[in-house]
C-alpha positions in Angstrom: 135.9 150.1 85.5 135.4 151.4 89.0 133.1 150.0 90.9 129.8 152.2 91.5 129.1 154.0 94.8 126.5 155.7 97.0 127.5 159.3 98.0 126.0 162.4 99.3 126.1 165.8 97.7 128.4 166.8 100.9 130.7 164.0 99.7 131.2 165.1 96.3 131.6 168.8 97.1 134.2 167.3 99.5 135.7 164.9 96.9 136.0 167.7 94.6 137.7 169.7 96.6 140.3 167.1 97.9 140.7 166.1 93.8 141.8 169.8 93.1 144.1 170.1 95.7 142.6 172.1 98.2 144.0 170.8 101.6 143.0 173.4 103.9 139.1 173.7 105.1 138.0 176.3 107.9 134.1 175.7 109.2 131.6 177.6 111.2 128.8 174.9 111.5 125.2 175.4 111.7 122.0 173.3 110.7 122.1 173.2 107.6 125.3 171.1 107.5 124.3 167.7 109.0 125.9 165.8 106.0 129.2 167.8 106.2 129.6 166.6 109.8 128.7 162.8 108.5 131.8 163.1 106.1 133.5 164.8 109.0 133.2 161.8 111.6 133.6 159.0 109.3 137.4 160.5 108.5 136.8 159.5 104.9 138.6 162.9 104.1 141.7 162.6 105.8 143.6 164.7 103.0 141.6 167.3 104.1 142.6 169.2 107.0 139.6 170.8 109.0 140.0 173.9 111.0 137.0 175.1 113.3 136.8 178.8 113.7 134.7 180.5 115.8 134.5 183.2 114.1 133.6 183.7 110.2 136.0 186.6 109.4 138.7 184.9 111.0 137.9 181.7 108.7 137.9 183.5 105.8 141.2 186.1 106.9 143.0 182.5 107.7 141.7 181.0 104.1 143.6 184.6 102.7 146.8 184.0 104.5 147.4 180.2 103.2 146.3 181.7 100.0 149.0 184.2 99.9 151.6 182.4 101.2 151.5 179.0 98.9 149.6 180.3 96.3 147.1 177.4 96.1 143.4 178.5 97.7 141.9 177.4 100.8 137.9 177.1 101.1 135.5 178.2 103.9 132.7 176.3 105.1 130.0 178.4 106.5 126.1 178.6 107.9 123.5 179.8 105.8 123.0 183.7 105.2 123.5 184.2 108.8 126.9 182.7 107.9 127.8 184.3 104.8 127.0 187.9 106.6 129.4 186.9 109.5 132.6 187.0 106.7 132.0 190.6 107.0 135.0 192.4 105.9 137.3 189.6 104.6 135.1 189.1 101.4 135.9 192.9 100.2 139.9 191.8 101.4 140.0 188.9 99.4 138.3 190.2 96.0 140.5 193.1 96.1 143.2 191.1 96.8 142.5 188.4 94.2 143.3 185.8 96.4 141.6 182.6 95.2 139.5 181.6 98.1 136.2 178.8 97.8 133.4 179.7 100.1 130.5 177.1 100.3 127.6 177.7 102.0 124.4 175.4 103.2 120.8 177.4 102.7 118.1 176.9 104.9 115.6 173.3 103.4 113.6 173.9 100.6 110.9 171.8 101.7 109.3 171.8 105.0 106.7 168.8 105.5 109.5 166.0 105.2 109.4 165.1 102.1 112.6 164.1 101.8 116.2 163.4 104.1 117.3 167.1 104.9 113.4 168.8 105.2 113.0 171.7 107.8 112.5 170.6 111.0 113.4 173.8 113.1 112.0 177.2 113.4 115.0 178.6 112.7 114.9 177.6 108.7 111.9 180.0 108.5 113.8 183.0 110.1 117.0 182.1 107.5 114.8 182.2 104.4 116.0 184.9 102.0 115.3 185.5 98.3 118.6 185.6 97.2 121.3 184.6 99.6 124.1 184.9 96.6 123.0 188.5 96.5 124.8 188.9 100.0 128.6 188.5 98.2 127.9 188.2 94.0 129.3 191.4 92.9 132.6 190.4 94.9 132.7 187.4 93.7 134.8 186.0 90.5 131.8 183.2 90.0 128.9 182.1 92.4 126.3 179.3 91.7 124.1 177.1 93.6 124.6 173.4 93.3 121.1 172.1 92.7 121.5 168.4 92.7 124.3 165.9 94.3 125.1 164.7 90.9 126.9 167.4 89.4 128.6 169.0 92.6 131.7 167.9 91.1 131.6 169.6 87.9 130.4 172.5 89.6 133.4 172.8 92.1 135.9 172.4 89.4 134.3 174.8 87.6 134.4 177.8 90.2 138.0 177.0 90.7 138.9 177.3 87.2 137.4 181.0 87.7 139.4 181.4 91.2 143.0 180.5 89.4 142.6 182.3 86.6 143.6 186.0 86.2 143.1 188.3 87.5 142.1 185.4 90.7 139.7 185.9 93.8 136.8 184.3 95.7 134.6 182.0 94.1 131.0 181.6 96.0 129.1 178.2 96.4 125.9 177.3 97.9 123.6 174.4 98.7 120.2 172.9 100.4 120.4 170.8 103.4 118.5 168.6 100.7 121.0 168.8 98.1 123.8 167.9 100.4 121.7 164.8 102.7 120.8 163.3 99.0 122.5 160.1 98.3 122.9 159.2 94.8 125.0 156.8 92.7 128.2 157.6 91.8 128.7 157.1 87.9 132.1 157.0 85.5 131.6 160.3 84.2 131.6 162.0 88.0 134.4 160.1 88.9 136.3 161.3 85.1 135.7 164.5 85.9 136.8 164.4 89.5 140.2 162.3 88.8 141.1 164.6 85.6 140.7 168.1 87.6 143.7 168.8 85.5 141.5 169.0 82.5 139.5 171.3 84.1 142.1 174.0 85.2 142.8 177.2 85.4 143.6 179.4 82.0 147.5 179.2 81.5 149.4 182.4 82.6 149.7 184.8 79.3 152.9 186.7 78.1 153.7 190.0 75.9 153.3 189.5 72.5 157.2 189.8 70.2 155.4 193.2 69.4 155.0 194.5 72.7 158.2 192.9 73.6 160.4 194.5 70.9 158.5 198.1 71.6 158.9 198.0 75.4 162.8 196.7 75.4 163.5 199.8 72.9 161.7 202.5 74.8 163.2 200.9 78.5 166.9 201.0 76.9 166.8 204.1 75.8 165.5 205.9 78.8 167.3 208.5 80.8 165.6 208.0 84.0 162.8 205.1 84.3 160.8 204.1 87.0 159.1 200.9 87.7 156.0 201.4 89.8 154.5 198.2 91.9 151.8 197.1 94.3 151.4 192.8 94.3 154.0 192.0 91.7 155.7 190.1 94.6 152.9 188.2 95.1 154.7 185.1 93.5 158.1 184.6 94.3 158.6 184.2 90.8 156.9 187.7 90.0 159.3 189.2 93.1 162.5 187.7 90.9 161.7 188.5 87.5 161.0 192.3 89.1 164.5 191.8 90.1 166.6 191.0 87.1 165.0 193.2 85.3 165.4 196.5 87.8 169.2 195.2 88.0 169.6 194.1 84.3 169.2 198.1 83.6 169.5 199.6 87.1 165.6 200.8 87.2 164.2 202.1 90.2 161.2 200.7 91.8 159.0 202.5 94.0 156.4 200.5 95.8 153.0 202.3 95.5 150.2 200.5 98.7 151.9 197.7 98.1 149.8 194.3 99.2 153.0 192.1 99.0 156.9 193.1 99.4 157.8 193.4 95.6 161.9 194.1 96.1 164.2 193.9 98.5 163.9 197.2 100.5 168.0 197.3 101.0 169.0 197.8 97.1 170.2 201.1 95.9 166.9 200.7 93.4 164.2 200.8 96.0 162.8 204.1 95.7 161.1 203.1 99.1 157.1 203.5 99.8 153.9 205.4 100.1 150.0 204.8 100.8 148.8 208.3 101.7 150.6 211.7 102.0 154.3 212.0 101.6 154.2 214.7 98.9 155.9 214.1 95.2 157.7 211.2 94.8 161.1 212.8 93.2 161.4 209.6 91.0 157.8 209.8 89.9 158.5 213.5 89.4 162.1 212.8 87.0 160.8 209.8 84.9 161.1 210.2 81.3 159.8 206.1 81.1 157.0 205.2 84.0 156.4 201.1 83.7 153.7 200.0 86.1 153.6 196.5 86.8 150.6 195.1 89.0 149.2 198.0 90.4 146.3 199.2 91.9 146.9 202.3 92.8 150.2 203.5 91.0 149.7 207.5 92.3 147.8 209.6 94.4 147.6 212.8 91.7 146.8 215.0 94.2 149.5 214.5 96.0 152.1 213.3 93.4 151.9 212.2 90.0 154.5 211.8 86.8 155.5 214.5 84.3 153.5 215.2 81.8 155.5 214.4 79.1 156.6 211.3 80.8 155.6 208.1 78.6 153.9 205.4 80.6 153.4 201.7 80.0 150.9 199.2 82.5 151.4 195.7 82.9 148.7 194.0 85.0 146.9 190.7 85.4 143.9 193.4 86.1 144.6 196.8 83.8 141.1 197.5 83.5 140.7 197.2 87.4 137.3 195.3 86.6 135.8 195.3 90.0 136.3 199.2 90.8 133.8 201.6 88.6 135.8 204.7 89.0 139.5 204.1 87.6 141.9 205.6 85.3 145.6 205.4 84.0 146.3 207.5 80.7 149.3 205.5 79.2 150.4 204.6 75.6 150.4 200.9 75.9 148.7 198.5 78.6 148.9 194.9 78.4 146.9 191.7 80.2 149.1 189.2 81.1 151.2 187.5 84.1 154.0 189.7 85.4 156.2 187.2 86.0 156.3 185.7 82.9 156.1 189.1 81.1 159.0 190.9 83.0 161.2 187.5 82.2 160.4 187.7 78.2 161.2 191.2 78.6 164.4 190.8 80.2 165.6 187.9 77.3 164.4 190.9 74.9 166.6 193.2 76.2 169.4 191.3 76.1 168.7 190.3 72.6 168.5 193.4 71.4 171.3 195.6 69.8 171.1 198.3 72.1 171.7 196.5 75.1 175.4 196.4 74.1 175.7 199.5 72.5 178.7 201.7 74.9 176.0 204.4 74.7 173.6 202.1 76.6 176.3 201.0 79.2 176.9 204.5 80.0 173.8 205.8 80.7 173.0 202.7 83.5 176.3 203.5 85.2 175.0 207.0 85.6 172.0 205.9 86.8 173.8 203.5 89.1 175.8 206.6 90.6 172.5 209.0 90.6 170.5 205.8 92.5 173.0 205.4 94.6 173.3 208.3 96.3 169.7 208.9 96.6 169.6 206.0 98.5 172.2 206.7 101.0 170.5 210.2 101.1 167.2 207.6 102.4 169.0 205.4 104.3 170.5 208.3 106.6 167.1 210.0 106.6 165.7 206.3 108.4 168.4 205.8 110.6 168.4 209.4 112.0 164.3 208.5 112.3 165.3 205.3 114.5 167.4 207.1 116.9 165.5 207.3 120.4 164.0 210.4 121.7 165.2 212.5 124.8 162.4 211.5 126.7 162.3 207.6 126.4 159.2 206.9 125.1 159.2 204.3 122.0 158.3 205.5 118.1 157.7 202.9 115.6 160.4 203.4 114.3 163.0 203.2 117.1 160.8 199.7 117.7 161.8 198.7 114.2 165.0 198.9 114.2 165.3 196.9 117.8 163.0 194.0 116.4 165.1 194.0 113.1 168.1 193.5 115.7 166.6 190.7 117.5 164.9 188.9 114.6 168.2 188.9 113.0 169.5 185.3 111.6 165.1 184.6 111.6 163.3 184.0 109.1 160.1 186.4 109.4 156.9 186.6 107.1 155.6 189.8 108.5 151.8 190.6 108.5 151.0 194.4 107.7 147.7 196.0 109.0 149.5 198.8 111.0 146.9 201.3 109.0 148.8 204.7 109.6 152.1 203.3 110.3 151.8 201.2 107.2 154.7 202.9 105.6 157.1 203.0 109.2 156.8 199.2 109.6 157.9 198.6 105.6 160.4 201.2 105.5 162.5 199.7 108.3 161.7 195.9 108.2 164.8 196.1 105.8 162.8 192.9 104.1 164.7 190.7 101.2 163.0 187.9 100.6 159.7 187.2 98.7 156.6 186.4 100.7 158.1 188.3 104.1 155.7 191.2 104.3 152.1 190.7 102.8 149.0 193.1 103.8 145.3 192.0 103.4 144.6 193.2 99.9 141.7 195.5 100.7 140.6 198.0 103.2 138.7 196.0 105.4 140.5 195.6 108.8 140.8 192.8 111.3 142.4 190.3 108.4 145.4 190.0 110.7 144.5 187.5 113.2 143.2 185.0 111.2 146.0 185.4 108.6 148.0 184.9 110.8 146.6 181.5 111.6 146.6 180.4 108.0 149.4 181.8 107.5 151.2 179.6 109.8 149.5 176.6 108.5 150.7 177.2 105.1 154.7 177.9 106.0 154.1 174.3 108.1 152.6 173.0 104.6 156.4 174.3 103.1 158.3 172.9 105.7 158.9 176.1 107.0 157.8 175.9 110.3 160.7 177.3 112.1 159.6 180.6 110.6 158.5 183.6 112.6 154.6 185.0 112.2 154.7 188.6 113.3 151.1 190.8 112.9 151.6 194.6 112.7 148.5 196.0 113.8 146.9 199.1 115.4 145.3 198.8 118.4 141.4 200.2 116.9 142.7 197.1 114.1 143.2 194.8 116.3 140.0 195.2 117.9 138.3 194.6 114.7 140.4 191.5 114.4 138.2 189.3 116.8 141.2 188.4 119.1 139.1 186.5 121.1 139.2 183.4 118.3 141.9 183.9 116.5 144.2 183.5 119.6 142.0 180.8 120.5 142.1 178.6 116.9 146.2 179.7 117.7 146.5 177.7 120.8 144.4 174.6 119.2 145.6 174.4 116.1 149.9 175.2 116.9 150.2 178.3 115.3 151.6 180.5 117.4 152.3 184.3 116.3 153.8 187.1 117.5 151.3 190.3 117.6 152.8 194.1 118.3 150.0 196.3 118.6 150.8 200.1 117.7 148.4 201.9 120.6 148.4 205.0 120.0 144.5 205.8 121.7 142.6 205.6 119.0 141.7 205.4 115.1 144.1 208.0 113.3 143.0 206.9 110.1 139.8 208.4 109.8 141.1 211.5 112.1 143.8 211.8 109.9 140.8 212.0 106.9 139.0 214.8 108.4 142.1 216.9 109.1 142.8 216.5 105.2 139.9 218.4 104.3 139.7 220.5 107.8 143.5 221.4 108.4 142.1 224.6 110.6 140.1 221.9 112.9 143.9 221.0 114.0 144.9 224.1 116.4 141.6 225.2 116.8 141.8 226.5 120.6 137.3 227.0 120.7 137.4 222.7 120.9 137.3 221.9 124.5 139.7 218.7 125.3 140.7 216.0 122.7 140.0 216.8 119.0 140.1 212.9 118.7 137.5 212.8 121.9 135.2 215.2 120.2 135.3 213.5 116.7 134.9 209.9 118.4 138.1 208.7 116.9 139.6 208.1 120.6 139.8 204.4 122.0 139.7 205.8 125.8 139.6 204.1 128.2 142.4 201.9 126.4 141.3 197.4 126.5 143.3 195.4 128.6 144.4 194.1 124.7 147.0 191.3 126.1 144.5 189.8 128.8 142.1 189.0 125.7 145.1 187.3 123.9 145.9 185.6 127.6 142.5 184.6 128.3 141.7 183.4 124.8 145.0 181.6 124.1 147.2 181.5 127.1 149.5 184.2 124.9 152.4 186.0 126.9 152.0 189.9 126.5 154.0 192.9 127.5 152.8 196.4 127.5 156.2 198.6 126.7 155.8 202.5 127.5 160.0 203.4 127.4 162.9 202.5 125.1 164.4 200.6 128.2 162.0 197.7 128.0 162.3 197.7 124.1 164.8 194.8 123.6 163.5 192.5 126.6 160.4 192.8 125.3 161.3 191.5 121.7 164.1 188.9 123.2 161.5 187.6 125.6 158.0 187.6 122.9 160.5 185.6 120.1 161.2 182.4 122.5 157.8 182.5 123.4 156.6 181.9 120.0 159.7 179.7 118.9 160.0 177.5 121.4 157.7 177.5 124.1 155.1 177.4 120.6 152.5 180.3 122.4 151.2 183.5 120.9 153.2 186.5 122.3 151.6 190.0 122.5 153.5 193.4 123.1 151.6 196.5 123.1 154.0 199.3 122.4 152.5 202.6 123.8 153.4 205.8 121.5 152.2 209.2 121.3 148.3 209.0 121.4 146.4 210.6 118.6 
């Protein structure tokens, strides 16, 4: 038997934590964590790596990038309500990303004349009192409790992770006295059971197609004319980005990449059908498709703007098909099913090949045609990107011109590409020319500012793979990198070795919401009665431009480079790489296009 031991509620929440794994903790400490910062400075937890982060959003953002990158989730420590407030943005990110993230939070002391170890005993723990401080993040979160007592903290942690790993995955929410977490109590056998057999306690195993589903899909897939696989985060596992794979070559299906969160297939194969987020028009594959399969997708079309045929017959696959955090959703299809994708697109594949039409001359034929019809469209694409990457007569740099000479310079790198580029979403994907799983991820949600502190955990997490050598590069605009709270995350950069390269897309201002207003008031466009800057008179300018790589200098000590012409393109990029790689700093350049 074990012997018996005196802990406090910190230490089992800790304990718990370490038992299931989690390695990575990032803390924003306040007053109501006095027993945390015993556990912290007796180094009992040495498994448990602690990050400080000045900033909450850039805890949590950092927590998302670990979490997409190895799979397993991080957990946030922060300060009261005050605290939980300060994660801003990055909770909506990480719930509609289901990324499993834990987030524990102290509460101000529920007693206040000393009662007991913990009691309030600054003014401050009167201003923090709420009624309901879960209220702040519950209908974001997959579970959320308080832990009312030190004894079962364990079971309690275990039992919001089991939520946070299972589909469809996401933030779990945790919170706890000053009392609760001060109070020493005495270990027993059943705590230390349920801590040592966390496997016991796991996450629900990952769930197929049923032989039904399997026999009906592989017979309408083989015998389609012209399908069309349709993705967002099946790529979110390398396992999900590789099962996409053999099956989209096993019968030479298109896939077209819908707002993707995660690369899903390599963007150089005849099959990629390339990508869209807003605008575009009709998607000719959407438009042809006799067979539409969507596979982990939020949003699979934009009808307004293009949508399948009508008689087109359409099948969903999704960890998520209901889409049960978003009240307003629909996808009229024949057949939608709840399960992994990776484990559902390899059954389907051993399906295929099992079944009798797969080697039926018929069969053969019609994915050689496709092959020929797929090819060419592609090379029709790829001509239609290179002639966009050309420069301009006049020198000054487009995204994608900036592209193409980063994909020159990285070349023989390994890069894990960060995507918040908002209205150049689309320009960075198209010509990354990406192939690997895991090499271009995006926040999940619409909240912006994730990329900094992604960028952080991200870094952490390809040192956790042995991967170190990799580069981090953060698309962002320059109204989204504002938003980003540069200040810390350059900062937590420099302390914590995680250097990153940042290229900031400054075109003068927020296009996204301009962009929005233009939609529905075309005429406001050439209308000659404004006087000066539509973007001036609708507040969507960023004029007088920030000084955006003294921030990441003075914050970090990060090397920066503002490039205005073509001519100082390939410096730029040759110089900002050996920065990162081996003088280990955060580099910076600020490419200057057109402004909005």
């Amino acid at each position: 038997m074990p012997p018996q031991r005196h802990l406090t509620g910190a230490a089992a929440i800790l304990n718990a934590l370490r038992s299931a794994g989690i390695s990575h903790l990032f803390v924003n400490l306040g007053s109501d964590h006095p027993a945390f910062l015993s556990e912290f400075a007796s180094r009992s937890h040495n498994e448990l790596q602690i990050f400080t982060s000045p900033n909450e959003m850039n805890a949590l953002s950092a927590a998302s990038g670990f979490a997409q990158i190895t799979g397993r989730p991080a957990a946030v420590l922060v300060h009261v309500e005050c605290g939980t407030q300060g994660l801003a943005g990055a909770i909506h990110n990480v719930s509609k990303g289901r990324i499993p993230v834990v987030i524990l939070a102290g509460t101000v002391p529920v007693t206040m004349a000393g009662e007991i170890p913990g009691s309030r005993n600054e003014y401050i723990h009167w201003i923090q009192d709420v009624p309901d401080q879960r209220a702040i993040v519950r209908q974001y979160m997959r579970y959320e409790h308080e832990i009312r007592r030190p004894h079962n903290a364990a079971q309690i942690v275990l039992r919001a992770l089991q939520f946070a790993m299972s589909q469809p995955q996401g933030p779990v929410y945790l919170i706890a006295s000053r009392e609760t977490l001060c109070e020493e109590f005495e270990e027993v056998n059943t705590q230390v059971d349920s801590v040592r057999d966390y496997k016991k306690n796991s996450a629900v195993e990952p769930i197929g197609l049923s032989p039904s589903a399997l026999d009906e899909l592989a017979g309408v897939l083989l015998k389609a004319r012209r399908p069309l696989i349709v993705t967002s985060y099946c790529g979110r596992s390398s396992d999900g980005f590789e099962a996409l794979k053999a099956l989209a070559e096993l019968l030479s299906i298109p896939v077209h990449e819908n707002a993707p969160i995660y690369n899903n297939f390599s963007t150089t194969s005849f099959l990629h059908q390339g990508h869209q987020w807003n605008g575009g028009g009709q998607l000719p594959a959407l438009a042809e498709a006799d067979v539409v399969l969507v596979v982990d997708a939020d949003v699979p079309w934009i009808p307004a703007q293009s949508k399948p045929s009508s008689q087109a017959r359409i099948f969903h696959i999704d960890s998520d098909p209901l889409k049960e955090e978003t009240t307003l959703w629909s996808l009229p299809c024949e057949r939608r099913w709840k399960c992994d994708s990776a484990l559902a697109l390899s059954q389907l594949c051993a399906s295929i090949r099992a079944n009798d039409e797969f080697s039926q001359s018929r069969s053969k034929e019609r994915i050689e045609e496709r092959k020929r019809y797929l090819q060419e469209r592609f090379d029709r694409r790829t001509s239609k990107l290179r002639k966009a990457e050309e420069c301009r007569g006049d020198g000054r740099v487009t995204v994608p011109y900036f592209m193409s000479r980063l994909r020159d310079a990285t070349a023989g790198i390994r890069m894990v590409g960060l995507n918040e580029s908002t209205t150049n979403l689309g320009n960075v994907a198209d010509h990354l020319h990406h192939d690997l799983p895991l090499s271009l991820i995006g926040s999940g949600g619409g909240s912006l500012g994730w990329y900094s502190g992604a960028a952080v955990g991200a870094s952490l997490a390809l040192r956790e793979l042995g991967r170190s050598d990799d580069l981090i590069v953060a698309f962002t605009g320059d109204g989204t990198w504002l938003f980003g709270v540069p200040s810390c995350a350059y900062w937590m950069a420099k302390k914590y070795d995680t250097p990153f390269l940042t290229i900031i897309w400054n075109n003068g201002g927020w296009a996204s919401p301009k962009n929005a207003f233009l939609r529905l008031n075309p005429e406001m466009a050439g209308n000659k009665q404004i006087e000066g800057r539509l973007s001036d008179r609708v507040m969507t300018s960023i004029t007088p431009s920030p000084e955006f790589g003294k921030i990441a200098e003075g914050a970090g000590n990060a090397w920066w480079k503002k490039v205005t012409s073509v001519d100082e393109v390939d410096e730029a990029c040759k110089k900002a790489i050996k920065i990162v790689r081996e003088e280990r700093r955060c580099a910076l350049i600020e490419v200057v296009l057109d402004s909005v």
